[in-house]
SERO-4910 file (N, C-alpha, C, O; in steps of 0.05 Angstrom, whole numbers):
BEGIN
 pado doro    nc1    nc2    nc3   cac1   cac2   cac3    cc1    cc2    cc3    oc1    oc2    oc3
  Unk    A    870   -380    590    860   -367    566    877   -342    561    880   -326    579
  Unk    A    888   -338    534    899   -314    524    892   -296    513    883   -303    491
  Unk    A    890   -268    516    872   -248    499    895   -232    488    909   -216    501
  Unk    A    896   -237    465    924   -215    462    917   -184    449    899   -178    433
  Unk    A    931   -173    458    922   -141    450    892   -130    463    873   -121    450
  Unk    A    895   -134    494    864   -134    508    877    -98    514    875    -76    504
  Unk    A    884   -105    525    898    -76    538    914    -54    532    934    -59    520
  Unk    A    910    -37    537    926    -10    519    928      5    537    907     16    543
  Unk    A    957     13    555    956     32    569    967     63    545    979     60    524
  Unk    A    958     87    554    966    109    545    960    132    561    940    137    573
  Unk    A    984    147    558    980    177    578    984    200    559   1001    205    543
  Unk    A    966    209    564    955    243    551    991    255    569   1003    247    589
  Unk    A    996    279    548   1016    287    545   1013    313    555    996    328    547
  Unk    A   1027    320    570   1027    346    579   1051    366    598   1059    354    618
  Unk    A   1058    382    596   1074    394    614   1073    394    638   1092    388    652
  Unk    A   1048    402    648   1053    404    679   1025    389    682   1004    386    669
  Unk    A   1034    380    709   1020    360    721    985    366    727    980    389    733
  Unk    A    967    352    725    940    355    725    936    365    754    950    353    771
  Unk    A    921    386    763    908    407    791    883    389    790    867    386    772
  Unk    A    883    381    806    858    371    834    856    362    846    874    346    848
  Unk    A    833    360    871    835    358    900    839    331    903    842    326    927
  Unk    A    840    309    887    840    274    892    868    274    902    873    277    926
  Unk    A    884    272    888    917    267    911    929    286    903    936    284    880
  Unk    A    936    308    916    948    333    915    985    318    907    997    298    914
  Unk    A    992    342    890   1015    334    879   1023    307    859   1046    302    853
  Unk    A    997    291    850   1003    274    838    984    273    828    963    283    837
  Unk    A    986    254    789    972    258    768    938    245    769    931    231    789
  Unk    A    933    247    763    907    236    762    906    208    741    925    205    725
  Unk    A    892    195    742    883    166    720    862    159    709    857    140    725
  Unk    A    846    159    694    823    154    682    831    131    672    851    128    658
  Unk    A    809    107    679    810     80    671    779     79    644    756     84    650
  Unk    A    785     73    622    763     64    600    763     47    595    781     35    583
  Unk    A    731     33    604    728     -3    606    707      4    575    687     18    571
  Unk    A    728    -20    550    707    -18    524    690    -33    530    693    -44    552
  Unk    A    665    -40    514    654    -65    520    663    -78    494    657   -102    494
  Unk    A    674    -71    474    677    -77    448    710    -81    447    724    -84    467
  Unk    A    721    -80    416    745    -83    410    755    -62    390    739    -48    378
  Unk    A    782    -60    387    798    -39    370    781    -46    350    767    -66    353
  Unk    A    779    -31    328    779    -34    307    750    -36    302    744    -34    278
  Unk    A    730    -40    319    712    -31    313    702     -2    309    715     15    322
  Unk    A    684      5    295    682     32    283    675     49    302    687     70    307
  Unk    A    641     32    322    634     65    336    654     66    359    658     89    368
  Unk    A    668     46    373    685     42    394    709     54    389    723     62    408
  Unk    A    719     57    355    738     67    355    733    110    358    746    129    367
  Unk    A    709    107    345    711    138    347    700    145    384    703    168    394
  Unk    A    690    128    396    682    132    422    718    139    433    721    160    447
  Unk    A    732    128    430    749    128    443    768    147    431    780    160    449
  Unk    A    774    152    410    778    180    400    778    201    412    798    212    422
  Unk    A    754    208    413    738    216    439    746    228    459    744    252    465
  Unk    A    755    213    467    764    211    500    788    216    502    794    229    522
  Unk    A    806    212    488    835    215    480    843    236    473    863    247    482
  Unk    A    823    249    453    831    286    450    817    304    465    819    328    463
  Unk    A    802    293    480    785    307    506    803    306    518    813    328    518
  Unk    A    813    295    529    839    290    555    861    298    543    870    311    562
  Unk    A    880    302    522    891    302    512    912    333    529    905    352    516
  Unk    A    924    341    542    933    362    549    924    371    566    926    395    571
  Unk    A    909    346    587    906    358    612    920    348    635    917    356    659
  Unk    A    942    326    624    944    307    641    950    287    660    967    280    676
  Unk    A    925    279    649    907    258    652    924    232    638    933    227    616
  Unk    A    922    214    670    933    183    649    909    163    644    894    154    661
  Unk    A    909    159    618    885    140    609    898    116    604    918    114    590
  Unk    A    882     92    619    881     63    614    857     55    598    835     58    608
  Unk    A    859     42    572    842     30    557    841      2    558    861    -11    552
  Unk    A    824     -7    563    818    -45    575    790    -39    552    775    -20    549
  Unk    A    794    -73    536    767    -82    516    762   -106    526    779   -124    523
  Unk    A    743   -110    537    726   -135    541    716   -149    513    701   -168    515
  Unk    A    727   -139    487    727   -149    466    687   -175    468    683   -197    457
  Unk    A    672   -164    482    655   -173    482    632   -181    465    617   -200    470
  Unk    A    629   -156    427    621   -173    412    623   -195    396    605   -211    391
  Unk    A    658   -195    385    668   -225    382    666   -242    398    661   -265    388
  Unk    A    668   -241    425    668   -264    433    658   -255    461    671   -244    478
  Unk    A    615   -264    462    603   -263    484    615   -280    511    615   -273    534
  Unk    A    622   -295    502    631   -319    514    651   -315    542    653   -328    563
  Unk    A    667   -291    529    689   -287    548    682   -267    563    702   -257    574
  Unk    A    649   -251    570    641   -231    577    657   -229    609    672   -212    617
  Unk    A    646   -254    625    647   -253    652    684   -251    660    698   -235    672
  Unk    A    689   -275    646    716   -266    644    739   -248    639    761   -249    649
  Unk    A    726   -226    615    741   -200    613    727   -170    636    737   -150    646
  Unk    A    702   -182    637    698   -164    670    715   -165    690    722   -144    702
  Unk    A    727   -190    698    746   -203    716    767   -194    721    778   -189    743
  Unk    A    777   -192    689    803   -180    688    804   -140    690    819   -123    699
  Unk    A    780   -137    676    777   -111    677    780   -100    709    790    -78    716
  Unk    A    770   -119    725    767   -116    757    795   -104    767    800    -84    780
  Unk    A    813   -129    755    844   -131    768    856   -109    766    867    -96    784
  Unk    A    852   -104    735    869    -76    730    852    -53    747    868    -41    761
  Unk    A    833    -46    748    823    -21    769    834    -28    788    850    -11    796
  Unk    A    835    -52    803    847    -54    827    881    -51    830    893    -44    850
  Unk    A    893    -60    804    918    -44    814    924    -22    811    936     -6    826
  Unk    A    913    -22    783    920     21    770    899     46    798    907     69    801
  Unk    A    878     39    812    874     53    832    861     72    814    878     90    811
  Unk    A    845     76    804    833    105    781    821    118    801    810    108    821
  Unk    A    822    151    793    805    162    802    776    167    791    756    170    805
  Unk    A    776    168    763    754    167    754    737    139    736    747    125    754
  Unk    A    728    126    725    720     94    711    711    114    695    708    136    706
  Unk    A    705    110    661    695    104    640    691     87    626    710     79    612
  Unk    A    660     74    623    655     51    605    632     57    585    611     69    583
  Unk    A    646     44    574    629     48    545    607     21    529    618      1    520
  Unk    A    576     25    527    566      8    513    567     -8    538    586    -13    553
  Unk    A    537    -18    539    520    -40    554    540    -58    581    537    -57    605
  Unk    A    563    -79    561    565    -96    584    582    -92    595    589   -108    613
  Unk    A    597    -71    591    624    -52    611    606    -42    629    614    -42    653
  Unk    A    572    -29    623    559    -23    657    545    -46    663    536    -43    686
  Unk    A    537    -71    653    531    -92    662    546   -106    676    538   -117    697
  Unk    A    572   -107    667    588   -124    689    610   -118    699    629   -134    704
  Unk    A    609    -96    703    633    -76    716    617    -53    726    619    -50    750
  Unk    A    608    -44    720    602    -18    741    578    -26    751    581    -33    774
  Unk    A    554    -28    744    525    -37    765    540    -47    782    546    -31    801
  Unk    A    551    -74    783    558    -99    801    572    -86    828    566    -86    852
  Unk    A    594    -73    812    618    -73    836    626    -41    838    646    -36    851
  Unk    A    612    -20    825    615      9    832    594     23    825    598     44    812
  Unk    A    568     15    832    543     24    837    543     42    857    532     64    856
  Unk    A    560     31    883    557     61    902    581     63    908    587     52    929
  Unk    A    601     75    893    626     78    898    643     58    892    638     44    873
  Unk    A    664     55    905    680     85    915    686     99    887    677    122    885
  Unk    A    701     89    863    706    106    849    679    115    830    661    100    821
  Unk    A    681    143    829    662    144    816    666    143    783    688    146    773
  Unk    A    636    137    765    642    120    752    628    147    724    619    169    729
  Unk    A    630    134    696    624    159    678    613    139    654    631    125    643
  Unk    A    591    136    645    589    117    623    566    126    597    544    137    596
  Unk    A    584    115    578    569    118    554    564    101    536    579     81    537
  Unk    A    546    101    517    541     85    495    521     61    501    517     40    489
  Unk    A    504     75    533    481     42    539    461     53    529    453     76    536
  Unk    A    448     35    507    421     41    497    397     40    503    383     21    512
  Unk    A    391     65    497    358     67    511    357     86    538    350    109    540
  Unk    A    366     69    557    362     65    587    381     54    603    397     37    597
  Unk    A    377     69    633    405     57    648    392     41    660    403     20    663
  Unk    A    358     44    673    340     35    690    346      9    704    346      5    728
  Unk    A    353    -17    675    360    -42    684    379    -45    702    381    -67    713
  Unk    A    396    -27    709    419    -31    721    419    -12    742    439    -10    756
  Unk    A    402     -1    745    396     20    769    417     44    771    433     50    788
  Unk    A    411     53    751    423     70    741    403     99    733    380    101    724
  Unk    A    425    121    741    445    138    756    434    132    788    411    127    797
  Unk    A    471    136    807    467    136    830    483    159    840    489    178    825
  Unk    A    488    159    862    506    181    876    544    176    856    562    192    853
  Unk    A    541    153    850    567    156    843    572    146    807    593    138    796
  Unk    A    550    150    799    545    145    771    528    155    753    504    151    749
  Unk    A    548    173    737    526    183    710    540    183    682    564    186    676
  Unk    A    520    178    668    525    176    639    511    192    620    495    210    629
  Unk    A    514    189    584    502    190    571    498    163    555    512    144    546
  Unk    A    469    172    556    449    145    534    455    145    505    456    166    492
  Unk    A    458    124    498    448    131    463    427    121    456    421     97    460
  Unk    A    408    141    442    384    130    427    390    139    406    396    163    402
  Unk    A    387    118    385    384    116    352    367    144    345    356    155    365
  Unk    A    365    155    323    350    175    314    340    156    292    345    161    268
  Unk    A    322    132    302    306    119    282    289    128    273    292    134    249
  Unk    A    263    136    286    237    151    279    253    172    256    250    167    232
  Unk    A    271    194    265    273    217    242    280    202    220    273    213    199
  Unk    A    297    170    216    303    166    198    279    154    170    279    157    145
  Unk    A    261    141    188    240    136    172    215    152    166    198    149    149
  Unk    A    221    176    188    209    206    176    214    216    154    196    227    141
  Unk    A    231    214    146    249    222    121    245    204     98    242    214     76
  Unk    A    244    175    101    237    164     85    214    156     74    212    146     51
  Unk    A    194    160     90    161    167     87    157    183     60    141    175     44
  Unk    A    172    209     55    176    228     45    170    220      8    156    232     -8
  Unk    A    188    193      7    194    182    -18    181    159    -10    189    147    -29
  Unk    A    165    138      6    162    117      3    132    120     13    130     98     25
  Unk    A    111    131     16     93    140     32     74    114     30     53    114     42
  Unk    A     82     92     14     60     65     22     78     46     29     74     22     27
  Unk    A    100     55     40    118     29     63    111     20     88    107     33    108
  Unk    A    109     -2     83     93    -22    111     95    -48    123     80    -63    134
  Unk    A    123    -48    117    127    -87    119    169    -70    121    184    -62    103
  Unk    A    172    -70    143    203    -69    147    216   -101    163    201   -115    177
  Unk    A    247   -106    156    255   -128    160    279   -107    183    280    -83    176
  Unk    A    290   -113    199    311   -104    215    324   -136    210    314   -158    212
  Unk    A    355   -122    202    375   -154    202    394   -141    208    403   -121    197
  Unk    A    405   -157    241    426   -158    240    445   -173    266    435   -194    272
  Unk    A    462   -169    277    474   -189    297    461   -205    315    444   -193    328
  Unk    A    464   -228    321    447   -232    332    458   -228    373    463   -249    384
  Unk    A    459   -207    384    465   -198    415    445   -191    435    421   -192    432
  Unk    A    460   -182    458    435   -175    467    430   -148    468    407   -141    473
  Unk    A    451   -128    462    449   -110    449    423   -106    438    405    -94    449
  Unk    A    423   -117    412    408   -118    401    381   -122    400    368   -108    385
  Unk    A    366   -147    418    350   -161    425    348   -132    450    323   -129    452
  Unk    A    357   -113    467    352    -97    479    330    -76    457    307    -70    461
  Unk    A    348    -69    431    342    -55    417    304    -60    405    285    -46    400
  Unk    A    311    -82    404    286    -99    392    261    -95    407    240    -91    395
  Unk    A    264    -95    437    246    -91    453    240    -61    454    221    -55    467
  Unk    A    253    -40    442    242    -17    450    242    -11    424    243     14    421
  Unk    A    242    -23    404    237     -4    368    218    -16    357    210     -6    336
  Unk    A    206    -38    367    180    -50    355    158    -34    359    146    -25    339
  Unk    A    151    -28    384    134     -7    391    138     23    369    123     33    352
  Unk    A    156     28    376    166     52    351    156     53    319    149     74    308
  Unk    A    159     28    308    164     20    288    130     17    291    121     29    271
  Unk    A    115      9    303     88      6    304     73     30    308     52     30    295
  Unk    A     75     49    321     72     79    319     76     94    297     60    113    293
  Unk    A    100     90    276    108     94    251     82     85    235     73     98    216
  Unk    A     73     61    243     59     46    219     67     27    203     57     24    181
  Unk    A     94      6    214    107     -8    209    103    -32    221    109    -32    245
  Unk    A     92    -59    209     99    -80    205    132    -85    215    148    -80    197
  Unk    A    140    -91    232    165    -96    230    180   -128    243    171   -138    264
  Unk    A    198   -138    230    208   -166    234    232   -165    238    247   -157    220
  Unk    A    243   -173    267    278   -174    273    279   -193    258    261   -210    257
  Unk    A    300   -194    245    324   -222    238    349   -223    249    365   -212    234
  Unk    A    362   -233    272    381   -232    281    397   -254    277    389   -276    283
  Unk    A    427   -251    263    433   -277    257    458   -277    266    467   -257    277
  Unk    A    478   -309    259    495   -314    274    521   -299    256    533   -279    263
  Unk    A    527   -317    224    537   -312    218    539   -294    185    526   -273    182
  Unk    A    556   -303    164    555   -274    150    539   -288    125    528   -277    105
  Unk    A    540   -317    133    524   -338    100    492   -328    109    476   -319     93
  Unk    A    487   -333    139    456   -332    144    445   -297    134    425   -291    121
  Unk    A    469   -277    146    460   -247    135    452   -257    100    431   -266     91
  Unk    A    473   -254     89    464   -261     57    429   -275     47    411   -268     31
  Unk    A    431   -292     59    410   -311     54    386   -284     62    368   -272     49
  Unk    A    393   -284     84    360   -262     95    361   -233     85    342   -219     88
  Unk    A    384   -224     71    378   -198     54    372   -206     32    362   -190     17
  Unk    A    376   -227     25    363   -228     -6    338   -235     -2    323   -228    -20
  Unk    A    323   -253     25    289   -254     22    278   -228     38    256   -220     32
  Unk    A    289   -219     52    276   -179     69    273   -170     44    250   -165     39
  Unk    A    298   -164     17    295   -156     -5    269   -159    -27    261   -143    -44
  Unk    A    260   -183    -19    241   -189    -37    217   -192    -21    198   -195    -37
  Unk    A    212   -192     -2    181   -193     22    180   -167     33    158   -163     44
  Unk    A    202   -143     36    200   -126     53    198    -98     35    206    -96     12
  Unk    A    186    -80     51    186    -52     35    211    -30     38    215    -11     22
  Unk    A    229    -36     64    245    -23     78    261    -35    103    252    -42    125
  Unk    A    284    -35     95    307    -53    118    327    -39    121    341    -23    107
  Unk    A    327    -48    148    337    -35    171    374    -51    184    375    -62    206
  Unk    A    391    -47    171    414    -52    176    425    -38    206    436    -16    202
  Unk    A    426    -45    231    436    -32    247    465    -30    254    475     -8    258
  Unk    A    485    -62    256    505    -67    251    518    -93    240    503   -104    224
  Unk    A    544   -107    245    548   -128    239    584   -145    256    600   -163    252
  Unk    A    578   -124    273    606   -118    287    605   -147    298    627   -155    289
  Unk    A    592   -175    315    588   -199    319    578   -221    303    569   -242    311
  Unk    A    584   -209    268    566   -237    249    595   -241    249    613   -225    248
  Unk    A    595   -267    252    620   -278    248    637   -289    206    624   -301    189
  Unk    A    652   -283    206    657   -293    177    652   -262    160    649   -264    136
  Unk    A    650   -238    172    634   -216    159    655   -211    135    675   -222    144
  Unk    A    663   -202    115    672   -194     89    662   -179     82    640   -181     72
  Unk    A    680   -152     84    671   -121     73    669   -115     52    652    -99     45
  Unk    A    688   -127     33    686   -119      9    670   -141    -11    668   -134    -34
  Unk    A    659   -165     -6    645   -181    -12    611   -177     -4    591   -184    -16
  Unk    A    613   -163     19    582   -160     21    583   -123     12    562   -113      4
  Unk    A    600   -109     14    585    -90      1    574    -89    -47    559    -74    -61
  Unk    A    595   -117    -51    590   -125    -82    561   -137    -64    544   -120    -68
  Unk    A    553   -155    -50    529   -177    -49    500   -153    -53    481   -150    -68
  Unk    A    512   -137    -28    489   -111    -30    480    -99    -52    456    -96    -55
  Unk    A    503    -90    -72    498    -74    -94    482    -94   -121    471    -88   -142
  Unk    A    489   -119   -110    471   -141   -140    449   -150   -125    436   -167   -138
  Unk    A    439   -144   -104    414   -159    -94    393   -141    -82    370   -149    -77
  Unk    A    407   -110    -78    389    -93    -60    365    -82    -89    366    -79   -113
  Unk    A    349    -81    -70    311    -76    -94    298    -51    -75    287    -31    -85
  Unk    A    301    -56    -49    283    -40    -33    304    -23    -15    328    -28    -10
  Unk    A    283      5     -6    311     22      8    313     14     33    295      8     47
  Unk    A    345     16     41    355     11     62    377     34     76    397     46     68
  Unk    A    360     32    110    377     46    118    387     41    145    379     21    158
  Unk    A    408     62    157    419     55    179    424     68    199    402     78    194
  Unk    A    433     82    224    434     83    245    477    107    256    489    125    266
  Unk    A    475     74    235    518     77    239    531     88    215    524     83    192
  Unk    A    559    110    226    562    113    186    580     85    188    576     78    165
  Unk    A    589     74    195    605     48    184    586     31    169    598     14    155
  Unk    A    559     30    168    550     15    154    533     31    125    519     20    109
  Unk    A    538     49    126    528     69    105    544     57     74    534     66     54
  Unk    A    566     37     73    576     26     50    553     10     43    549     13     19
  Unk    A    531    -10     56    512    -25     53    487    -13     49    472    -27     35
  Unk    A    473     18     58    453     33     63    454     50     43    475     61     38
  Unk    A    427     56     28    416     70     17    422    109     32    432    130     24
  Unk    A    409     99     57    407    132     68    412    124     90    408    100     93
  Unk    A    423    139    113    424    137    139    431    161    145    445    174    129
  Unk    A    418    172    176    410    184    196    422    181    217    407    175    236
  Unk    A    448    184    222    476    169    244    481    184    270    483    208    273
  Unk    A    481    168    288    487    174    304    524    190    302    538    186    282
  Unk    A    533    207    323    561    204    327    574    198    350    575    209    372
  Unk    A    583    180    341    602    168    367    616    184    381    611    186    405
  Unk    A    633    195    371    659    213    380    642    233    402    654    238    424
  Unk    A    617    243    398    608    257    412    602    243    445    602    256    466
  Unk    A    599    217    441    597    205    467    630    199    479    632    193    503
  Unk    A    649    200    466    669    201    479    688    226    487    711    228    496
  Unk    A    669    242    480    672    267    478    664    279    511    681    290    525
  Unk    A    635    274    521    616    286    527    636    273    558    648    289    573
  Unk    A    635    234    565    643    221    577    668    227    591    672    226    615
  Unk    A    686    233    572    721    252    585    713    279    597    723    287    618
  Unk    A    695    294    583    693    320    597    689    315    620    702    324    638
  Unk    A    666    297    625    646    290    653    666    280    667    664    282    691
  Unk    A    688    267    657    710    252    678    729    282    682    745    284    701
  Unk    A    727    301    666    752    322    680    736    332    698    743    335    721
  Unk    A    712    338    688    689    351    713    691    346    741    691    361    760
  Unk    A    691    322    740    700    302    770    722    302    781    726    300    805
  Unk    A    735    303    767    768    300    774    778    331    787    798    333    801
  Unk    A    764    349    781    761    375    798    735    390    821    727    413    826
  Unk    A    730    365    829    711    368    848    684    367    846    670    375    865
  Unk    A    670    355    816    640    363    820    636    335    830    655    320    835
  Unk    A    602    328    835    602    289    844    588    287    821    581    307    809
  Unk    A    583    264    814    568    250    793    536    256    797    522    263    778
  Unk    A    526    253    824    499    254    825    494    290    820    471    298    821
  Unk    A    510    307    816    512    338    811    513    335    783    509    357    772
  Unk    A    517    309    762    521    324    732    497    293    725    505    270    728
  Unk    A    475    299    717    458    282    702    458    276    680    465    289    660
  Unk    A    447    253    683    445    229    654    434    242    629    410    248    627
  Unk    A    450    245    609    437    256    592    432    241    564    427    217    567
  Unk    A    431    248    542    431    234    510    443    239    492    450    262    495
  Unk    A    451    232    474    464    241    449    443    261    436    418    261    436
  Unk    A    460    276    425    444    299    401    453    309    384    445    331    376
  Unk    A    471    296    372    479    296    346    477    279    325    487    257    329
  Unk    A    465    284    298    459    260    283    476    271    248    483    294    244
  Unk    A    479    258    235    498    264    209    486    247    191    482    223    194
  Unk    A    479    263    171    457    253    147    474    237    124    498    241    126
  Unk    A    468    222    104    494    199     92    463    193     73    439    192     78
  Unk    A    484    190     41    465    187     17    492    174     10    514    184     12
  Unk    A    483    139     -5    506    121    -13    487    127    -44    463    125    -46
  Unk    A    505    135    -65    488    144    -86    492    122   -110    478    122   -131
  Unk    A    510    106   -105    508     88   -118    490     69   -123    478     60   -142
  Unk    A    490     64    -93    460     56    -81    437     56    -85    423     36    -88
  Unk    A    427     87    -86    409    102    -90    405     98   -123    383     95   -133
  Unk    A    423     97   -134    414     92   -158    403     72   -174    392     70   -196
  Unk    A    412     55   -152    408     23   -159    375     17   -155    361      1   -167
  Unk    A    371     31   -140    332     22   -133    327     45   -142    304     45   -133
  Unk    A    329     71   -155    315     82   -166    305    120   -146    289    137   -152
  Unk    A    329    117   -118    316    131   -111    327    161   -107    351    167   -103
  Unk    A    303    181   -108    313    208   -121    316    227    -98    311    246   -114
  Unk    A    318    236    -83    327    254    -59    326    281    -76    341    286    -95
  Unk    A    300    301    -63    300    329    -74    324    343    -63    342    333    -49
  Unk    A    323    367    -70    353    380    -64    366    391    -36    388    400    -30
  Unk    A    343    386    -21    341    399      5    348    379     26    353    385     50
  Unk    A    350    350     14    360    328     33    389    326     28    406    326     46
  Unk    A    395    324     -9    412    331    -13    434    346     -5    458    342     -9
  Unk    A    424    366      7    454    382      4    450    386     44    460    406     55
  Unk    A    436    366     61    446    358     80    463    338     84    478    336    103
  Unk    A    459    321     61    469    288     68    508    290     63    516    307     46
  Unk    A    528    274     75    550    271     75    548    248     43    538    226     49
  Unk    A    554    249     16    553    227     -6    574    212     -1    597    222      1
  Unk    A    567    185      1    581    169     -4    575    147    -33    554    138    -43
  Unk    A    602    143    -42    596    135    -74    597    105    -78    593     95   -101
***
């Protein structure tokens, strides 16, 4: 099997050589296991991230993508390979990003060492994976859902029937298990639709549109057949009810969204790897969360269903037209 463009070696640029106690007189290496692929949005700013965090200290960074939402299929297999390369490149520090880079690379085979390990982007919870240990800590991402439908309460105060559509992973189906409850606390009726490809999305936004009060776009990074500029025309002739989101990459499809930022988790992840790389341990810097969120008004959108945002949301929100 061929994966072309899996791997991306790059070294942060610097004058003089990186100071710390791992091998005296010689550079240091930070290995970043994606769980995702280039060109996806939050993976690309995750890794961003990490690149201008490190950027002038350095630090040589290896980037490996398990390209795992296109293609689940090859999960075990790009763990495999992800294996090889740690084992020849020798890192001193691991960074993985998003669910199955700590599902099948770090739980498995550096749960207790030796290298210690730095991970971000697993949602919710590390728990399943027994997670943080002496030689593993991360940050979580949790959605800022609740604030988002706090906000929309505001203008919709008899919404009660929400549709969530979108990939169908396990990602996702993770997500599902811990926002129903949420969503039922809210006062929400709520129905996953998780689908395969980009004909079945179409089909189920145009009936969420017409049965639902409020939908919930999270991503679309695994519908297969997806067309950007075709579903953001499909959205703009079929959307009736407000919709929002989570990600700004999908804020071209969303009414309003309440976004997480990526960059901050690849941000937070490199620091925690220079941290280490000068002597702190992992079980010394705890698991923490994201806490930054960026407000997004698609006004085109908004105009299309009718909806009016007083001035005070307004002149938080980033417009997109």
């Amino acid at each position: 099997m061929k994966f072309a463009t899996t791997v991306a070696m790059t070294t942060a640029l610097a004058l003089a050589p990186f100071l710390c106690g791992c091998h005296s007189g010689k550079r240091a290496t930070v290995i970043y296991v994606s769980s995702y692929h280039a060109g996806y949005p939050s993976s690309d700013d995750v890794t961003a991230g990490i690149k201008e965090t490190l950027s002038g200290s350095g630090v040589r960074l290896a980037t490996f993508y398990m390209d795992s939402k296109r293609h689940p299929e090859w999960v075990e297999a790009r763990a495999a390979a992800a294996l090889k390369l740690i084992d020849r490149t020798k890192p001193n520090v691991i960074i993985a990003s998003d669910d199955n880079a700590v599902k099948y690379v770090v739980a498995p085979f550096f749960h207790d060492g030796p290298v210690p390990c730095v991970f971000c982007g697993v949602n919710w919870t590390c728990d399943q994976y027994g997670l943080p240990t002496d030689h593993v800590t991360g940050m979580l991402e949790v959605l800022p859902v609740r604030q988002t439908v706090q906000t929309l309460r505001q203008y919709y105060p008899d919404m009660k029937r929400l549709v969530v559509l979108s990939e169908n992973t396990a990602s996702e189906h993770k997500n599902k298990d811990v926002l129903i409850p949420v969503f039922a606390e809210l006062g929400l009726t709520a129905e996953y639709v998780l689908v395969d490809t980009y004909e079945q999305w179409q089909e189920r936004f145009v009936a969420a549109n017409r049965e639902a009060d409020v939908i919930f776009l999270p991503t679309h990074g695994a519908i297969k057949g997806w067309r950007e500029r075709e579903a953001k025309a499909f959205v703009a002739e079929h959307i009736r009810v407000p919709v929002f989101t989570c990600d700004d990459f999908m804020m071209v499809y969303a009414v309003f969204g309440l976004t997480k930022v990526a960059r901050e988790q690849g941000r937070w992840a490199a620091a925690t790897a220079l941290k280490i790389l000068k002597g702190q341990r992992p079980a010394h810097l705890p698991v923490t969360r994201n806490q930054q969120t960026r407000a997004y008004m698609n006004a085109s959108l908004a105009e299309r269903i009718g909806f009016k945002p007083d001035g005070e949301l307004l002149s938080r929100c980033h417009r997109i037209e």
